[in-house]
C-alpha positions as CSV (number, residue, x, y, z in Angstrom):
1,X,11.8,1.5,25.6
2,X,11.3,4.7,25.0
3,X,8.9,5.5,22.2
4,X,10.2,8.7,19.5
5,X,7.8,11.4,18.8
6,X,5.8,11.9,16.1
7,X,8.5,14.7,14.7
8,X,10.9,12.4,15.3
9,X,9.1,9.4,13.4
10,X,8.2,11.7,10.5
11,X,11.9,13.1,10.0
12,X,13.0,9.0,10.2
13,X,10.2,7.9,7.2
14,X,11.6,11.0,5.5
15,X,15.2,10.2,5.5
16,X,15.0,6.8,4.5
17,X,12.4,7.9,1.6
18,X,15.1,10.3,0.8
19,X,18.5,8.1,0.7
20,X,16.1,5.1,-0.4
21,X,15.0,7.8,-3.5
22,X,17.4,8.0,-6.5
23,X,17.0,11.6,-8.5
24,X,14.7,9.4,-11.5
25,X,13.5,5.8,-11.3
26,X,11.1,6.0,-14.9
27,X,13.3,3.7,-16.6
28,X,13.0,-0.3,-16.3
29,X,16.5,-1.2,-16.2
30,X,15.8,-4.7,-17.8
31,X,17.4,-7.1,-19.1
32,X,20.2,-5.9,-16.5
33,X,19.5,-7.7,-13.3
34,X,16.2,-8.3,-14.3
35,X,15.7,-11.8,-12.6
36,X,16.3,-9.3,-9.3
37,X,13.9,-7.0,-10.3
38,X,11.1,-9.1,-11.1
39,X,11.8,-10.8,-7.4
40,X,12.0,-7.2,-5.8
41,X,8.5,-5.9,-7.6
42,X,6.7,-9.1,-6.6
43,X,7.8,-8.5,-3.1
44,X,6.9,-5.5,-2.9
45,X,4.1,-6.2,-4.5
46,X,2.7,-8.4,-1.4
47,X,4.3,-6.5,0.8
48,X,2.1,-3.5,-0.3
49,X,-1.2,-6.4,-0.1
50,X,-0.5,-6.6,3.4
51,X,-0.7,-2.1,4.1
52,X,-3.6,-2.2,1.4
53,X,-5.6,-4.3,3.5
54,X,-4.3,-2.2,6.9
55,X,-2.3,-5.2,8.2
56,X,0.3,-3.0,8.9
57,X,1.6,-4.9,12.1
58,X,2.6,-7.8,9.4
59,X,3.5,-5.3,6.9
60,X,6.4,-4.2,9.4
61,X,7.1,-7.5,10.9
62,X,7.5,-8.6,7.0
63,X,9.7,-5.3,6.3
64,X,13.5,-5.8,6.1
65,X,15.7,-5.7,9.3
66,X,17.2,-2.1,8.6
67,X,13.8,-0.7,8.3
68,X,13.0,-2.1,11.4
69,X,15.6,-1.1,13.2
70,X,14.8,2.2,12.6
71,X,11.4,2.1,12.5
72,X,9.5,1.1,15.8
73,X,6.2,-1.7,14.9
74,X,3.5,0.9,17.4
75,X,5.1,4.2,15.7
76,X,5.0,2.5,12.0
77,X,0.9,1.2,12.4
78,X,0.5,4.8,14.1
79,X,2.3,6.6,11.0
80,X,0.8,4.2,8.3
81,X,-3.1,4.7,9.9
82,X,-3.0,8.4,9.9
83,X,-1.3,8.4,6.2
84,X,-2.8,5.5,4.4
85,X,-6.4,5.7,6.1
86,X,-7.7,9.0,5.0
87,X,-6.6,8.0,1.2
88,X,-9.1,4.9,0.8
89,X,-8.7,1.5,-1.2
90,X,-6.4,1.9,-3.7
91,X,-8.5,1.5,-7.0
92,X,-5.5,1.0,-9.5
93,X,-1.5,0.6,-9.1
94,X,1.1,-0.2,-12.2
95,X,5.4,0.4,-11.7
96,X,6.0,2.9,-13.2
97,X,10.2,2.2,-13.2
98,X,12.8,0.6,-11.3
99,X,16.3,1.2,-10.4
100,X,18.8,-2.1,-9.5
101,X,21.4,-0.5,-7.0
102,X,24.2,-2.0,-5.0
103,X,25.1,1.5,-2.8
104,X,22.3,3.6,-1.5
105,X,22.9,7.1,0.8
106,X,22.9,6.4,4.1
107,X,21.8,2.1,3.4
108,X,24.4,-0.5,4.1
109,X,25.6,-2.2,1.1
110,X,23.9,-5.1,-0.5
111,X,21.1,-5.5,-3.1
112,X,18.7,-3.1,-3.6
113,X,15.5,-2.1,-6.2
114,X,13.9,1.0,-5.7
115,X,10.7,1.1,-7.3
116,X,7.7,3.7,-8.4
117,X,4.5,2.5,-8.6
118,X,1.5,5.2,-10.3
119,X,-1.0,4.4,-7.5
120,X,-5.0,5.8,-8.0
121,X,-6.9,6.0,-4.2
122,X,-10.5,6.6,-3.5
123,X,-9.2,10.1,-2.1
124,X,-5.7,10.7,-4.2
125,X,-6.0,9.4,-7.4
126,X,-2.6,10.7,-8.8
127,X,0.2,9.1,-6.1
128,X,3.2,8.0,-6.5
129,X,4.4,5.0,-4.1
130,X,8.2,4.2,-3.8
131,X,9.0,1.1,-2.4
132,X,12.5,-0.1,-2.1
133,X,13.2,-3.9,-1.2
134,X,16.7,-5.2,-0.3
135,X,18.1,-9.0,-0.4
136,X,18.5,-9.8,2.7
137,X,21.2,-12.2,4.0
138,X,18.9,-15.3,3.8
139,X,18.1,-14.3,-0.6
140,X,14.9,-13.4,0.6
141,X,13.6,-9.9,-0.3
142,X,12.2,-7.5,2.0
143,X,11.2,-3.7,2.0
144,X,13.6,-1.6,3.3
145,X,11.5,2.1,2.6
146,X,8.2,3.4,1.8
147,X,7.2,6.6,0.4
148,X,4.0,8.1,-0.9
149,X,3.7,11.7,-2.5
């Protein structure tokens, strides 16, 4: 199997940050679908446990089938350690909003919550994560995108 190059890897992250990224997600959109919500943030929520604690072999092997698909498991741990590494243990994270969608650019249909966490690292204390989790087939939900900026 060939393996993409870094270019390539970096304009793949970007394009599912982008189509996984609705224009403003500030807003909790409780009460509607909030019983999906919750279940998408605590995902997500152990989800980003497992890249915290530089797992991030699990963290993609955990990560929804779409993501994986587009995302090979050596080029995501390469990706992750030169992003994640240099910005230390994260030292506070709260969501900021959510967004319940159905249709996302580019995403196959289904169930989707894209959420914004205010994250404070050791080296950046002023990021914002997006994490979007899908339902998969099964009801279980599983990150399909990751962001930082």
């Amino acid at each position: 199997m060939k393996i993409p190059s870094q270019k390539t890897v970096v304009r793949v992250l970007m394009a599912l940050a982008l189509f996984l990224m609705p224009v403003s997600v500030m807003a909790d959109d409780k009460p509607a679908n909030a019983e999906a919500t919750e279940a998408a943030v605590a995902a997500a929520k152990e989800w980003l446990a497992l890249v915290d604690e530089g797992k991030y072999d699990k963290s993609w092997k955990a990560a929804a089938p779409f993501f994986k698909e587009k995302v090979p498991e050596a080029l995501w741990s390469e990706q992750l350690d030169k992003v994640r590494k240099p910005l230390g243990a994260v030292r506070s994270r709260e969501v900021l909003g959510t967004q319940f969608a159905t249709q996302l650019p580019g995403a196959p249909e289904g169930e989707y919550v894209v959420i914004q966490f205010k994250t404070s690292f050791e080296s950046k204390p002023d990021a914002i994560e997006t994490v979007t989790p899908m339902k998969d087939s099964e009801g279980v939900w599983r990150v399909s995108g990751y962001f930082i900026r």
